[in-house]
PyMOL commands that place a pseudoatom at each C-alpha (Angstrom):
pseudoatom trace, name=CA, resn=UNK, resi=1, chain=A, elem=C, hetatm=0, pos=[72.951, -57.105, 118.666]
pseudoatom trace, name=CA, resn=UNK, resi=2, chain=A, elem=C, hetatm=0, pos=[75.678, -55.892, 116.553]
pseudoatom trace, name=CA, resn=UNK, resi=3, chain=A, elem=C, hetatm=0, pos=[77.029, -54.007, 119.397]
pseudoatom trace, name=CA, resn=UNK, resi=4, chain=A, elem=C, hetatm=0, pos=[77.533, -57.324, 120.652]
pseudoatom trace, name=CA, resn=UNK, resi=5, chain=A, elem=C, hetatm=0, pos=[78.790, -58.922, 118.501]
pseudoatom trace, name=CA, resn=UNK, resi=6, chain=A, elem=C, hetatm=0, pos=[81.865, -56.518, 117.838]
pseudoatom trace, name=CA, resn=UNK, resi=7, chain=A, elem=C, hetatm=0, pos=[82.962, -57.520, 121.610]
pseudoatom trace, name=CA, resn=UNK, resi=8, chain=A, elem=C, hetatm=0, pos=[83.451, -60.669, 121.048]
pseudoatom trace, name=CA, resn=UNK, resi=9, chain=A, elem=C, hetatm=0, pos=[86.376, -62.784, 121.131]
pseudoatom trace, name=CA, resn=UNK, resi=10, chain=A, elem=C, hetatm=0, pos=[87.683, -63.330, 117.138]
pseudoatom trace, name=CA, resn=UNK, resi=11, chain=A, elem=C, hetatm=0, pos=[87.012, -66.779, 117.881]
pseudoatom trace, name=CA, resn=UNK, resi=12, chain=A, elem=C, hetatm=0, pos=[83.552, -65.923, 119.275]
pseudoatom trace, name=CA, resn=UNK, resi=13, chain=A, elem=C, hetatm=0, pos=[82.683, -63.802, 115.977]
pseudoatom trace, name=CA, resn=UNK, resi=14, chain=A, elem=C, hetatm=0, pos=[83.836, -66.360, 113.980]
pseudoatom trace, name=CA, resn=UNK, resi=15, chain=A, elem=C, hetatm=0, pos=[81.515, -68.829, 115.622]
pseudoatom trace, name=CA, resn=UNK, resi=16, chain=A, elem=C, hetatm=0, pos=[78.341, -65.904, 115.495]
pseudoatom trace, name=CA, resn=UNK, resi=17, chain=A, elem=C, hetatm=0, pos=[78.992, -65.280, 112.176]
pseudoatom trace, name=CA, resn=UNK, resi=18, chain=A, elem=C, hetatm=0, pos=[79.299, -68.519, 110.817]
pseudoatom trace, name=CA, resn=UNK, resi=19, chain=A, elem=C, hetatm=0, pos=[76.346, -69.196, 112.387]
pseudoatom trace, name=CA, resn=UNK, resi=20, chain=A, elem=C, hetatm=0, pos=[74.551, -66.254, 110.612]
pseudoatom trace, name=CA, resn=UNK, resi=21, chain=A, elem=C, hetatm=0, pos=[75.309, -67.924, 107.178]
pseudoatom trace, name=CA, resn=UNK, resi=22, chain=A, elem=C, hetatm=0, pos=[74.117, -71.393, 108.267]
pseudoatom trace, name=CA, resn=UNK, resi=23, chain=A, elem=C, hetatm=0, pos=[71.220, -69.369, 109.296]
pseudoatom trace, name=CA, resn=UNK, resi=24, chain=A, elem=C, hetatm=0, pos=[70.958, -67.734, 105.939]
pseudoatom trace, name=CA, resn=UNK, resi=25, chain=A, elem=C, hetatm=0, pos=[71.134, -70.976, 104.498]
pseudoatom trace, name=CA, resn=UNK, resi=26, chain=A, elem=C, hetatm=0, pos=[68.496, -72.791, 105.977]
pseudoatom trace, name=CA, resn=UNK, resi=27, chain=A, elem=C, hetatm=0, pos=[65.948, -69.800, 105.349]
pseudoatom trace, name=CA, resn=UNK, resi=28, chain=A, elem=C, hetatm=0, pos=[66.867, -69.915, 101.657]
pseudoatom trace, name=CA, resn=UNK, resi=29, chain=A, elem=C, hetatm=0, pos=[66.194, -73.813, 101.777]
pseudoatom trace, name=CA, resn=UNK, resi=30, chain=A, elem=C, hetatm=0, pos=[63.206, -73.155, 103.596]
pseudoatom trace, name=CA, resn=UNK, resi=31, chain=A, elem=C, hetatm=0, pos=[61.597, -71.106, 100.910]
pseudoatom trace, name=CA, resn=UNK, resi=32, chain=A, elem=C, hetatm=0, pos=[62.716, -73.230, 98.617]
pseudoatom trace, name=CA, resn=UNK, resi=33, chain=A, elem=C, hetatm=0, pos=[61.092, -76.282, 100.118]
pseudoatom trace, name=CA, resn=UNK, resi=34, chain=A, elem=C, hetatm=0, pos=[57.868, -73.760, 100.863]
pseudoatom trace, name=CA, resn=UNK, resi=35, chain=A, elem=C, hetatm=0, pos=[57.818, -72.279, 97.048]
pseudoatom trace, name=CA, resn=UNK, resi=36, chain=A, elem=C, hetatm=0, pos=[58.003, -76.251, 95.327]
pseudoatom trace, name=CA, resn=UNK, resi=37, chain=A, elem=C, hetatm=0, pos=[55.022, -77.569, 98.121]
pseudoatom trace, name=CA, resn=UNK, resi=38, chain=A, elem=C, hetatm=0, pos=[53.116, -74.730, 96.811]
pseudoatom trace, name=CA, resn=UNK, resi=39, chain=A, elem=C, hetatm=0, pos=[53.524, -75.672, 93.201]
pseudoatom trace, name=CA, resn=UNK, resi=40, chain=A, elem=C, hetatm=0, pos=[53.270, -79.550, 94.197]
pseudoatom trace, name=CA, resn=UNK, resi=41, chain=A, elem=C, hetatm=0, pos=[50.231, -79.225, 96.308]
pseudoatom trace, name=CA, resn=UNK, resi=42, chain=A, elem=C, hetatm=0, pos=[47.728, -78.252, 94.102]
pseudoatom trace, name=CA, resn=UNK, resi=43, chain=A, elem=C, hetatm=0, pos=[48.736, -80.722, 91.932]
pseudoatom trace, name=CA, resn=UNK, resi=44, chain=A, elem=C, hetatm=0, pos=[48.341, -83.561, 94.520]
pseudoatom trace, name=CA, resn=UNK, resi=45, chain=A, elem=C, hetatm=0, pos=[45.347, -81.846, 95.044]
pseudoatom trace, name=CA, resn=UNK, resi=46, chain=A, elem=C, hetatm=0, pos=[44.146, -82.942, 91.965]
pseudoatom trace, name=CA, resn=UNK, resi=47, chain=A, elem=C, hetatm=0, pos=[45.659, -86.006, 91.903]
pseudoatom trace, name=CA, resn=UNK, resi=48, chain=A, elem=C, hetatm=0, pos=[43.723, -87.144, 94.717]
pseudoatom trace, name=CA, resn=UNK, resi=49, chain=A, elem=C, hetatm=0, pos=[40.269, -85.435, 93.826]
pseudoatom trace, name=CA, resn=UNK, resi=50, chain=A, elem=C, hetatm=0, pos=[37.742, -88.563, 94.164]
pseudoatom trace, name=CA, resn=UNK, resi=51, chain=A, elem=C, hetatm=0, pos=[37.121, -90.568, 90.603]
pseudoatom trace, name=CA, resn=UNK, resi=52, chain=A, elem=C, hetatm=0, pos=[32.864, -89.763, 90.048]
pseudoatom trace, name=CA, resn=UNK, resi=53, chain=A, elem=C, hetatm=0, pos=[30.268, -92.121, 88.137]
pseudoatom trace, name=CA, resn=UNK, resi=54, chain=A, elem=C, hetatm=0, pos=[28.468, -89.257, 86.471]
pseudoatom trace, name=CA, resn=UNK, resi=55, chain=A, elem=C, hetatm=0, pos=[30.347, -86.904, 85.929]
pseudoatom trace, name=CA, resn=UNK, resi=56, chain=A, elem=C, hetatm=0, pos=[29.099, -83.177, 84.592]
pseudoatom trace, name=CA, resn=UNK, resi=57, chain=A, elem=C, hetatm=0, pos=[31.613, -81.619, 81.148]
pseudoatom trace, name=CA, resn=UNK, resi=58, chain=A, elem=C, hetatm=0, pos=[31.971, -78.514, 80.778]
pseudoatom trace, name=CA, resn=UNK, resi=59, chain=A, elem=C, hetatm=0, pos=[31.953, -77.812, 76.570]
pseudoatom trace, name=CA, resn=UNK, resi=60, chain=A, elem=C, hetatm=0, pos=[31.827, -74.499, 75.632]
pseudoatom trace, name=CA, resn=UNK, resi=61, chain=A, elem=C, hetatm=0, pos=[30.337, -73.426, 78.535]
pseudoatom trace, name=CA, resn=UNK, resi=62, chain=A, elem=C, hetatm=0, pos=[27.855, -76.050, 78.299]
pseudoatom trace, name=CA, resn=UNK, resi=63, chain=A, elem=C, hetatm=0, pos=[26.998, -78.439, 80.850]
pseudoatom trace, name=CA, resn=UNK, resi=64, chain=A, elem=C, hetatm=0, pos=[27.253, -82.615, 79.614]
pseudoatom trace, name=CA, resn=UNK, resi=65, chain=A, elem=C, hetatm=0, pos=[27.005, -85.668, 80.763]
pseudoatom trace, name=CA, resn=UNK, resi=66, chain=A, elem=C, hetatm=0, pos=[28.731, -88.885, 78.945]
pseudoatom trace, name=CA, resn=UNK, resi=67, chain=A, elem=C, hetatm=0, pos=[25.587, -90.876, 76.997]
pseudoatom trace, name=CA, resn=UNK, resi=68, chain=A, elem=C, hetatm=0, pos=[24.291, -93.955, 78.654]
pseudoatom trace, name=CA, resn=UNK, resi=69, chain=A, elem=C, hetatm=0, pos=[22.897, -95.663, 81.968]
pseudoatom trace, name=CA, resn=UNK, resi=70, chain=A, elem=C, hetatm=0, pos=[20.779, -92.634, 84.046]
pseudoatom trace, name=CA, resn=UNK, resi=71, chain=A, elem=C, hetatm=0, pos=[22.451, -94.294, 87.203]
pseudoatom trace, name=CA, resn=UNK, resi=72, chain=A, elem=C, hetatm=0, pos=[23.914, -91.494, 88.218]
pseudoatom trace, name=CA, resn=UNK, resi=73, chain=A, elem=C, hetatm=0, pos=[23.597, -88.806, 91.081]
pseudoatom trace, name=CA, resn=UNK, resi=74, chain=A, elem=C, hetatm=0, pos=[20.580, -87.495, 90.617]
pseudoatom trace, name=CA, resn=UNK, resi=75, chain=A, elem=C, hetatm=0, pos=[20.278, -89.250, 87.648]
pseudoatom trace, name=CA, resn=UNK, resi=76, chain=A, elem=C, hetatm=0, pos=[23.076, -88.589, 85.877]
pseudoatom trace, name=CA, resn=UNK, resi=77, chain=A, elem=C, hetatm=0, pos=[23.385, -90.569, 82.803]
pseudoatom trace, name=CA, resn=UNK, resi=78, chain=A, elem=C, hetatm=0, pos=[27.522, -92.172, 81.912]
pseudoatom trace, name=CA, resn=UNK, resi=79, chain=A, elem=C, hetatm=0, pos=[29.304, -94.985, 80.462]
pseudoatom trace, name=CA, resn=UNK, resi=80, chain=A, elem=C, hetatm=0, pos=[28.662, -98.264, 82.842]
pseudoatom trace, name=CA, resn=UNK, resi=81, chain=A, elem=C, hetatm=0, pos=[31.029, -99.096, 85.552]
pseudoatom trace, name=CA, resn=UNK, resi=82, chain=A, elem=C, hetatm=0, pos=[33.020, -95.803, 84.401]
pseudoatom trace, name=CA, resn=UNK, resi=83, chain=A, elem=C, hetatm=0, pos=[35.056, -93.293, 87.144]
pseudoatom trace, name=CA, resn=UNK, resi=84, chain=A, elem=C, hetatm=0, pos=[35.736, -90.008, 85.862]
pseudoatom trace, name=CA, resn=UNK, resi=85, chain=A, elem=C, hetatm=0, pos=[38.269, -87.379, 86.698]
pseudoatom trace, name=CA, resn=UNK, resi=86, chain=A, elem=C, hetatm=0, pos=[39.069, -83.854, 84.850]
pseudoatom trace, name=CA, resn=UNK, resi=87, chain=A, elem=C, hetatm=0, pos=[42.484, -84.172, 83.939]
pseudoatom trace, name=CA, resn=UNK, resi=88, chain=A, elem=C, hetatm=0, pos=[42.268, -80.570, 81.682]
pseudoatom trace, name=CA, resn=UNK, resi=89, chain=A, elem=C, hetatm=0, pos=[39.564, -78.415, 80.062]
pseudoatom trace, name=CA, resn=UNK, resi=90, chain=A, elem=C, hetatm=0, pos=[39.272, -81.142, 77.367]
pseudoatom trace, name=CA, resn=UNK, resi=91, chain=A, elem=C, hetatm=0, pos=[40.431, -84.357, 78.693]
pseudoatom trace, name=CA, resn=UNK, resi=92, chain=A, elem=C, hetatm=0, pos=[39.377, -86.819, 81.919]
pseudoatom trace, name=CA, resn=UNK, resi=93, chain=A, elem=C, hetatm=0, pos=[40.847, -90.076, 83.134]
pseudoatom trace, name=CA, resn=UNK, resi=94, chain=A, elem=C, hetatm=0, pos=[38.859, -92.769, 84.043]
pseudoatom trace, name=CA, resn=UNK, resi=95, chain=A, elem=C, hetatm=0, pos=[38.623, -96.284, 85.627]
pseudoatom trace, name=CA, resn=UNK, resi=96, chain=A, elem=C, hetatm=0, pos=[36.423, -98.778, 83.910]
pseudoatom trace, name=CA, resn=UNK, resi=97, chain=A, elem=C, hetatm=0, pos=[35.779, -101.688, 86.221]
pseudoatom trace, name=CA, resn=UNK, resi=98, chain=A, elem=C, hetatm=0, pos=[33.421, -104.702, 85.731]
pseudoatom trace, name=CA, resn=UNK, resi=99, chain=A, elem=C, hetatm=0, pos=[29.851, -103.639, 86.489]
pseudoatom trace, name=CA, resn=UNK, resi=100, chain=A, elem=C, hetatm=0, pos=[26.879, -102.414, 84.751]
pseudoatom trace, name=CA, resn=UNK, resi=101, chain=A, elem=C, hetatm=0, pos=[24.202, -100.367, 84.698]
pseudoatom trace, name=CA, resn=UNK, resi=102, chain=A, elem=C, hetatm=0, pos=[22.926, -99.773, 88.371]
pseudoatom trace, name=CA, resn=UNK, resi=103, chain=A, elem=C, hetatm=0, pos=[25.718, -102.188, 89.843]
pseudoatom trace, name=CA, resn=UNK, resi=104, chain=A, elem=C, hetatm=0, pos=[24.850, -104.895, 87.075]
pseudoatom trace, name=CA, resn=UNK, resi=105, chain=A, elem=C, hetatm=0, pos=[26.837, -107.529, 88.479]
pseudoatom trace, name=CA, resn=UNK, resi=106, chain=A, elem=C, hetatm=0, pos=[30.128, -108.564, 85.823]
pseudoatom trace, name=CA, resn=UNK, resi=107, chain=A, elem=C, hetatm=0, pos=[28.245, -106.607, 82.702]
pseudoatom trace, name=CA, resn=UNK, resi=108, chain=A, elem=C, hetatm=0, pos=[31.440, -106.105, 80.633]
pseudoatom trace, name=CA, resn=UNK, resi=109, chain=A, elem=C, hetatm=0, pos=[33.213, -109.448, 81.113]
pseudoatom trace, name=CA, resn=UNK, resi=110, chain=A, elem=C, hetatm=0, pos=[31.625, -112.975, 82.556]
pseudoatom trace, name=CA, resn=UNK, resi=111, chain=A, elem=C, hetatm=0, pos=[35.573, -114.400, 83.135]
pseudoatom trace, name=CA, resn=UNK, resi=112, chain=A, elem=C, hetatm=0, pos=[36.720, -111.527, 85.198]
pseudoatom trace, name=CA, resn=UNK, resi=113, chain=A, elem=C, hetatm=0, pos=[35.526, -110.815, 89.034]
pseudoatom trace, name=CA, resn=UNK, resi=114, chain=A, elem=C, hetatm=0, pos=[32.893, -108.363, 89.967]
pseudoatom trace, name=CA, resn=UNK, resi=115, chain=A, elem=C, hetatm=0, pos=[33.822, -104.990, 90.381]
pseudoatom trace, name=CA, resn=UNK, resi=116, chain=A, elem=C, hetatm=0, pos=[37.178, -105.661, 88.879]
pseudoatom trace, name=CA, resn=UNK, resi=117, chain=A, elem=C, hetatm=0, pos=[39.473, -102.928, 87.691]
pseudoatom trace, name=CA, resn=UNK, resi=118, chain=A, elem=C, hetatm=0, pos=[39.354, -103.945, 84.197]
pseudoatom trace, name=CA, resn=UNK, resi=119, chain=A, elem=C, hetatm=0, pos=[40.906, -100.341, 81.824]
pseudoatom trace, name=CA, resn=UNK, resi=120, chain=A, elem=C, hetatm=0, pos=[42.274, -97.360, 82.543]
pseudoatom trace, name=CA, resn=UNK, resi=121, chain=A, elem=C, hetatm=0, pos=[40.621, -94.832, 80.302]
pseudoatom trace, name=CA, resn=UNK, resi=122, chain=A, elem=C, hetatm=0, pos=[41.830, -91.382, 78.845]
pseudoatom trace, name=CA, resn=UNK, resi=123, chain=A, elem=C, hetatm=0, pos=[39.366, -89.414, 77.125]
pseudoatom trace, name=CA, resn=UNK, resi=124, chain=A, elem=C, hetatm=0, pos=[40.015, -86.316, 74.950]
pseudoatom trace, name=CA, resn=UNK, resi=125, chain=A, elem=C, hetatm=0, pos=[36.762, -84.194, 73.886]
pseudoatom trace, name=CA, resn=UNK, resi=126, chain=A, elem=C, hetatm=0, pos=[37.272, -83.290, 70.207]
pseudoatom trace, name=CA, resn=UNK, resi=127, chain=A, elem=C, hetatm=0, pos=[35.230, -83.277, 66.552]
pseudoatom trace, name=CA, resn=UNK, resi=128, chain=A, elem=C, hetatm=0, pos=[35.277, -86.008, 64.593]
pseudoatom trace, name=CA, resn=UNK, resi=129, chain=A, elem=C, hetatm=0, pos=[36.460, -86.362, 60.753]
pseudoatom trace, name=CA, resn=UNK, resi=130, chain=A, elem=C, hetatm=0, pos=[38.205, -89.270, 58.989]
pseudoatom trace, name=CA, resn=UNK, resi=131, chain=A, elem=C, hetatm=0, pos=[41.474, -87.557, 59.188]
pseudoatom trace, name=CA, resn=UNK, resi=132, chain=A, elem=C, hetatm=0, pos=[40.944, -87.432, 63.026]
pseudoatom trace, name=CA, resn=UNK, resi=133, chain=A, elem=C, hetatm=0, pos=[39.675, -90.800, 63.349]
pseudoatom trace, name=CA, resn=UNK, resi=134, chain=A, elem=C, hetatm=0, pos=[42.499, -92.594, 61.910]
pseudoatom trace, name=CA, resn=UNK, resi=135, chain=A, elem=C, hetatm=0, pos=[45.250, -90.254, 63.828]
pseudoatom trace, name=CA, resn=UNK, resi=136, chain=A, elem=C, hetatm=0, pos=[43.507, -91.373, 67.197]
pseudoatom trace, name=CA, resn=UNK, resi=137, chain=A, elem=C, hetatm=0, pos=[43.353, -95.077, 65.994]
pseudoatom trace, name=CA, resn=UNK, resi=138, chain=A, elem=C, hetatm=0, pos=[46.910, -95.469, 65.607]
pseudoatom trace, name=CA, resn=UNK, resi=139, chain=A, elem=C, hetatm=0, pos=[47.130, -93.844, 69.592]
pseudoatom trace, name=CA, resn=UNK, resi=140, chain=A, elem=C, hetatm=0, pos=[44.704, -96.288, 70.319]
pseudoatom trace, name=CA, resn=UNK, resi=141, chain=A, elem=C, hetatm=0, pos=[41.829, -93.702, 70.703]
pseudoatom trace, name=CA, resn=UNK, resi=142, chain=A, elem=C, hetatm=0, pos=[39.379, -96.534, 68.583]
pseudoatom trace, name=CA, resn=UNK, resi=143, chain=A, elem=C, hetatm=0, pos=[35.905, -95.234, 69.865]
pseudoatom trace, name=CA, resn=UNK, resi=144, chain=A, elem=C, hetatm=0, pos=[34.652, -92.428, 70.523]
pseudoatom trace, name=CA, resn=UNK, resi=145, chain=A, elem=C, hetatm=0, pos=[31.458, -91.704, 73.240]
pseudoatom trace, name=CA, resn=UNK, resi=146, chain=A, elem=C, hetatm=0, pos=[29.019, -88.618, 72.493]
pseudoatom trace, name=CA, resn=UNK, resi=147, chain=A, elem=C, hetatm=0, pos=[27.856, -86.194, 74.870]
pseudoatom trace, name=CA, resn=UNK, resi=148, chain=A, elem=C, hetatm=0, pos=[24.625, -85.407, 76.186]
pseudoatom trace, name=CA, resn=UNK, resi=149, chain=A, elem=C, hetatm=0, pos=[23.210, -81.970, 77.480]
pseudoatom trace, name=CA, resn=UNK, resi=150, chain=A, elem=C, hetatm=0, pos=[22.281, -81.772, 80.969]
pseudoatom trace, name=CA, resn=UNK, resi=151, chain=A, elem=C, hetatm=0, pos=[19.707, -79.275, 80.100]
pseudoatom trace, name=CA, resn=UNK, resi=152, chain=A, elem=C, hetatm=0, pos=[18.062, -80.849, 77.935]
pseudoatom trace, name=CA, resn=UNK, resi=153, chain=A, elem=C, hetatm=0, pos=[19.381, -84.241, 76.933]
pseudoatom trace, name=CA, resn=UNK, resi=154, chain=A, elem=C, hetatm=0, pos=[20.265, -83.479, 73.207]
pseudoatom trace, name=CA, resn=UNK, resi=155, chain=A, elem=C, hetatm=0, pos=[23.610, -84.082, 71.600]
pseudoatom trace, name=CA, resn=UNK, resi=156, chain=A, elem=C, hetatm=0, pos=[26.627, -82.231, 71.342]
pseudoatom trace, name=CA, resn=UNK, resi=157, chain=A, elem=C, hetatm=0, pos=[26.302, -80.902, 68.066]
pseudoatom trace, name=CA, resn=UNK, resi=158, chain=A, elem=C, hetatm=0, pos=[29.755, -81.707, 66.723]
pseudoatom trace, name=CA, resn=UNK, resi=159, chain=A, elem=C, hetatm=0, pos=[32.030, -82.809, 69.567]
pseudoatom trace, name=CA, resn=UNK, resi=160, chain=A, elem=C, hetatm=0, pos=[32.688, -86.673, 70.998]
pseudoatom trace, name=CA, resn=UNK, resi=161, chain=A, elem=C, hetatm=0, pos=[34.489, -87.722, 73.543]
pseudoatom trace, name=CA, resn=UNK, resi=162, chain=A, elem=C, hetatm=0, pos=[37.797, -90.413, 71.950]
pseudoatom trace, name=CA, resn=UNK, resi=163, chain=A, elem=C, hetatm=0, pos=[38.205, -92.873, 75.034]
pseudoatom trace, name=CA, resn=UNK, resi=164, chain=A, elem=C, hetatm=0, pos=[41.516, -94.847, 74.780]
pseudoatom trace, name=CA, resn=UNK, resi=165, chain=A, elem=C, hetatm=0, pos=[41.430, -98.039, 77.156]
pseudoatom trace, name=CA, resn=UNK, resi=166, chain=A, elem=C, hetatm=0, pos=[44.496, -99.682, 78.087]
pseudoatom trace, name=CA, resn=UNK, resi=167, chain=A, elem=C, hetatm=0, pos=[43.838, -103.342, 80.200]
pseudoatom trace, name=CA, resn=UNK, resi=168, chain=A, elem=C, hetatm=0, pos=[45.489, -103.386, 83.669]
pseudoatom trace, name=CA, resn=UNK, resi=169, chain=A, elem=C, hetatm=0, pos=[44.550, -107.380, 83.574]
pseudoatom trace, name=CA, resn=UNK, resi=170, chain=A, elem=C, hetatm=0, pos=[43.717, -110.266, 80.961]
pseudoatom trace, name=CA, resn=UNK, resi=171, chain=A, elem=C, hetatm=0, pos=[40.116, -111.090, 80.754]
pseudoatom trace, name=CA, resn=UNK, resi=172, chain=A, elem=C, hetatm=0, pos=[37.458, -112.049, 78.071]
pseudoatom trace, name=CA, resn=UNK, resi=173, chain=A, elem=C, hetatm=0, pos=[35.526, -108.907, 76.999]
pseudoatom trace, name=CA, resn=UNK, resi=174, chain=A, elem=C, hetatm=0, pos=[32.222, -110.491, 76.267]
pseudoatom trace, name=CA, resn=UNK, resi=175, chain=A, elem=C, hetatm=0, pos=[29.799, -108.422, 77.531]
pseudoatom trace, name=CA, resn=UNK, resi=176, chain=A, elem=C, hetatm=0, pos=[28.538, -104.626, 77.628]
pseudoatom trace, name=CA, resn=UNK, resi=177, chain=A, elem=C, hetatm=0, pos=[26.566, -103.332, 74.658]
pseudoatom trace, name=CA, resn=UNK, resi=178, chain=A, elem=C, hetatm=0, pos=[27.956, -104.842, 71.945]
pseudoatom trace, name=CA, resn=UNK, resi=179, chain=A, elem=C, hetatm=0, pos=[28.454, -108.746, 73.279]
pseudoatom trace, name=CA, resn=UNK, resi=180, chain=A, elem=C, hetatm=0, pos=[28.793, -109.696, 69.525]
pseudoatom trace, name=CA, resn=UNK, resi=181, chain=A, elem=C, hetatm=0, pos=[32.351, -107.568, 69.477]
pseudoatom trace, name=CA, resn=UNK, resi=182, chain=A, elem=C, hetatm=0, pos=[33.984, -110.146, 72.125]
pseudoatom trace, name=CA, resn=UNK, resi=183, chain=A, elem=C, hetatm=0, pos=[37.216, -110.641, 72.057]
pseudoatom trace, name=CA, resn=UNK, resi=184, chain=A, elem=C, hetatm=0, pos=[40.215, -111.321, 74.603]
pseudoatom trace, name=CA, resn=UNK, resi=185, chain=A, elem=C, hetatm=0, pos=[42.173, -108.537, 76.394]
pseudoatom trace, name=CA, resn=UNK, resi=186, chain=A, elem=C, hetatm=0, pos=[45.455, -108.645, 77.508]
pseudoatom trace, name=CA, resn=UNK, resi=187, chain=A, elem=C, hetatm=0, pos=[47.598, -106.052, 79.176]
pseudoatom trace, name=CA, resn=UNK, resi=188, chain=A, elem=C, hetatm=0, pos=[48.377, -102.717, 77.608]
pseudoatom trace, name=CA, resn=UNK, resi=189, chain=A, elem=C, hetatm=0, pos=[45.870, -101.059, 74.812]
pseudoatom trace, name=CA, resn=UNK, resi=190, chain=A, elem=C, hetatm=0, pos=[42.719, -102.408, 73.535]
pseudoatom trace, name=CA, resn=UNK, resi=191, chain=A, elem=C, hetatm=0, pos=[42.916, -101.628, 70.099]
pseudoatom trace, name=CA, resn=UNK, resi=192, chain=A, elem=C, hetatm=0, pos=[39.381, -103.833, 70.171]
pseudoatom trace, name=CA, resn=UNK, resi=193, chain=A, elem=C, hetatm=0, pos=[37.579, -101.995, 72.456]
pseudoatom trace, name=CA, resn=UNK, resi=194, chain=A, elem=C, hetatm=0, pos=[34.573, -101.239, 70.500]
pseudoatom trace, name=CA, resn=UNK, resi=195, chain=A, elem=C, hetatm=0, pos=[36.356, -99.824, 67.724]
pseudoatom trace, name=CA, resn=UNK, resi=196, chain=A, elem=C, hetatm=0, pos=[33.497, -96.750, 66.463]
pseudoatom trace, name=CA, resn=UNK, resi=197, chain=A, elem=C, hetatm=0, pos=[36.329, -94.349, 65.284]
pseudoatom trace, name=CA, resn=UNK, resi=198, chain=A, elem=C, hetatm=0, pos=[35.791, -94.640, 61.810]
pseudoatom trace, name=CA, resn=UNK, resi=199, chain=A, elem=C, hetatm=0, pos=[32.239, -94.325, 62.024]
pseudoatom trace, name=CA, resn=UNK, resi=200, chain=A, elem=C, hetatm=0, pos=[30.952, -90.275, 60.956]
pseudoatom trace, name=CA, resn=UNK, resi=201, chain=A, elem=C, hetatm=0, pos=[29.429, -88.394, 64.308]
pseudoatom trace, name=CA, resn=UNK, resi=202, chain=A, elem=C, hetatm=0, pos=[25.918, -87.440, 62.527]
pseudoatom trace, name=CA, resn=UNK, resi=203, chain=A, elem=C, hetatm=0, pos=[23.804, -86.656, 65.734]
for i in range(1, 203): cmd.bond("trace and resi %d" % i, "trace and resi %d" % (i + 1))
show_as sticks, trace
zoom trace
């Protein structure tokens, strides 16, 4: 190949070994684009894991559930009409849309459709103290939801999850499990949304 190449013309050379750079070049932008799809893809991968009712917490090597309806898979117990997704080792993302217990039809709000996409939640599993609870109000973090063990059903014995809800619609929030907290919800953070914080975790 080199041998070759020395008999060319000057011009020919030219045109071989410019070639060879342009060459060069795309490999080097070819690994490039190869090294950033293998950083991007796993985090599309993620992005795009499916949102679960029921979802299982790891704590401490623990197994949990989120307290509330069993109307789960296999009777997994969660939040009504929540979505869940692990966004970290202590936090999850969810969707909150308007159903109930076992597909209770418009449970959380009578003025908004069925089924709605009402909040979308993030959720960071900490302790609680009064120091704690005010630093997460201000965020918006107003209530917090405790855990419950999978083997057994008891509750974490210090750690809840804070849930911060911020409205992707208006709607009147008059239902769930506390219909006497109504109130009206417009777009952005629901500093209303059955606002717990202050209240000491004593399980």
């Amino acid at each position: 190949m080199f041998g070759t190449c020395l008999t060319q013309t000057p011009s020919e050379y030219t045109l071989i070994r410019n070639g060879g750079e342009n060459l060069r070049k795309i490999i080097g932008i070819s690994l490039l684009v190869t090294a950033s799809l293998l950083l991007v893809l796993p985090a599309l991968a993620i992005m795009n894991r499916g949102f679960v009712h029921g979802i299982v917490i790891t704590v401490e090597n623990e197994d949990y559930y989120l307290a509330g309806a069993p109307d789960g898979p296999g009777g997994a117990t969660d939040i009504p009409g929540h979505y869940w997704v692990m966004a970290g080792p202590s936090q999850l993302v969810g969707k909150h849309y308007n159903i109930g217990p076992f597909g209770a039809a418009q449970w959380w709000s009578s003025d908004a459709p069925d089924g709605e996409l009402l909040y979308i939640v993030h959720a960071i599993i900490d302790t609680w103290s009064e120091e704690k609870a005010e630093s997460y109000a201000r965020l918006g973090y107003v209530h917090y939801h405790e855990l419950i063990r999978v083997s057994d059903g008891s509750l974490h014995p210090y750690k809840v999850v804070w849930l911060k809800h911020t409205a992707r619609t208006s709607f009147f929030f008059d239902g769930g499990p506390h219909p006497e907290l109504a109130h009206y919800v417009t777009q952005g953070v629901d500093y209303n949304f059955i606002p717990n914080g202050m209240m000491p975790y004593n399980p």
